[in-house]
N, C-alpha and C positions, 0 to 999 in steps of 0.2 A: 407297072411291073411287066418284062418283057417277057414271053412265053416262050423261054429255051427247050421248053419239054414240051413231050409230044406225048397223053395219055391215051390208053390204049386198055382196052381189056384183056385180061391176062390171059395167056394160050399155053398148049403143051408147049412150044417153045418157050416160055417165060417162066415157066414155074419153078426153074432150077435160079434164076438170080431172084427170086423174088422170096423164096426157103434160105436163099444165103444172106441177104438182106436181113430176113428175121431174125436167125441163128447170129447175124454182128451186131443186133439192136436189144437185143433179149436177153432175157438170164435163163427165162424159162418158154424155149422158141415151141413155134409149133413148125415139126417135121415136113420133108420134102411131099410124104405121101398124105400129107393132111390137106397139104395146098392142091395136090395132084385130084384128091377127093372133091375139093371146091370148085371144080370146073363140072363138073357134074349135078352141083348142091340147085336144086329150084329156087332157093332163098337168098343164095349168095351170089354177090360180084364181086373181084378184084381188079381195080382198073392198077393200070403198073404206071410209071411217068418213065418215058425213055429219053435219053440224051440224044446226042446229035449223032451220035456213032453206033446208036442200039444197045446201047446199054442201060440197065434199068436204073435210077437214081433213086427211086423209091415204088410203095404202093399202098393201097386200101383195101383193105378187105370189109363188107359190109353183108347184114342182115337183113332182108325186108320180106315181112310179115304184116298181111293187110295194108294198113296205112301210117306201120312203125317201121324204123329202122333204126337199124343197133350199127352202131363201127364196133366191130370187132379187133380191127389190128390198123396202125397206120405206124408206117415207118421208112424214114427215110437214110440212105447213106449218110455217112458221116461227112465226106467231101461234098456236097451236093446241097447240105443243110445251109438255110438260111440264104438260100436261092428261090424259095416263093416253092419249092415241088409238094409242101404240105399244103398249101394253100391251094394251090392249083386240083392236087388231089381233091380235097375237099368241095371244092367250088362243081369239080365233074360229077362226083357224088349229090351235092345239092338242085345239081339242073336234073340230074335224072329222079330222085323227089318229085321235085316240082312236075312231070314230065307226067310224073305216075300217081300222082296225089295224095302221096307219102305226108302226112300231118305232124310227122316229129320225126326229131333224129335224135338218141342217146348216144351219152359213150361215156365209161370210167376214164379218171386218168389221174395217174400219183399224183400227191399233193404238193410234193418238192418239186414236179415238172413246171416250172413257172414260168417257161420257155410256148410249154404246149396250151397253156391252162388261157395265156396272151392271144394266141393266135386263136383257140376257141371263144375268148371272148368277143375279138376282132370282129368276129362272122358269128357273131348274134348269140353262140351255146350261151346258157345261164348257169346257174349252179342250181342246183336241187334236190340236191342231198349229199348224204356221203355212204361210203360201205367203209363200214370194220373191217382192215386184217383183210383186204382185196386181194393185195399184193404179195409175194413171198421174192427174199432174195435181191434186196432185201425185205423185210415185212414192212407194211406200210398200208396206210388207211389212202381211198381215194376218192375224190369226188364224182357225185356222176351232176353230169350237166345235159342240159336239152337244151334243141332247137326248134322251134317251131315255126311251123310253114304256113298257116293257114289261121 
């Protein structure tokens, strides 16, 4: 897979395509100033994937607490999908685990996503449970899955 993107950690510069990304991937996004607050969070990274011309094609938003970490958001453009920038995300997110001694990684994710549910499999997530009623808009139950490092 060739590495068209170039990931990067999100800066004041980024955080405006990186809120517009969410807002065209989401029904129920999280705002400009939410992401503008995650540059500041002790617990959180957003790495961005940029294209050849600086524009963002996707990002990650993650959790790490002790030796867990949660994905909280991963989402990528619509042009851009099925170009490996989910995977690459991911993968940048997993060296920096391994990096810091992160023992798991979680994340929800709808059940109809049979798109996302492949590519977590791919890279080792399992299934290990589900949440009731996760999702709104539509409603929908999701699985949560883990990865584990250690």
């Amino acid at each position: 897979m060739s590495q068209k993107f170039k990931v990067v950690l999100m800066t004041n510069d980024t955080v405006r395509q990186v809120a517009d990304i969410e807002a065209e991937c989401f029904t129920n996004p999280w705002s400009y100033d939410s992401f503008l607050s995650e540059l500041s969070n002790p617990v959180s990274l957003t790495w961005v994937a940029m294209d050849g011309e600086n524009n963002a094609a996707g990002f990650l938003n993650a959790y790490f607490v002790l030796d867990e970490a949660s994905l909280n958001n991963i989402a990528v453009r619509e042009q851009y999908r099925r170009q490996g920038v989910g995977h690459q995300l991911l993968q940048t997110a997993f060296q920096h685990c391994r990096k810091n001694g992160v023992a798991s990684f979680t994340l929800e994710v709808r059940q109809s996503n049979t798109a996302a549910i492949s590519l977590y499999e791919k890279l080792g997530f399992r299934k290990t449970g589900e949440r009731k009623g996760f999702y709104s808009q539509p409603d929908e139950d999701a699985f949560l899955m883990t990865k584990r490092f250690q």
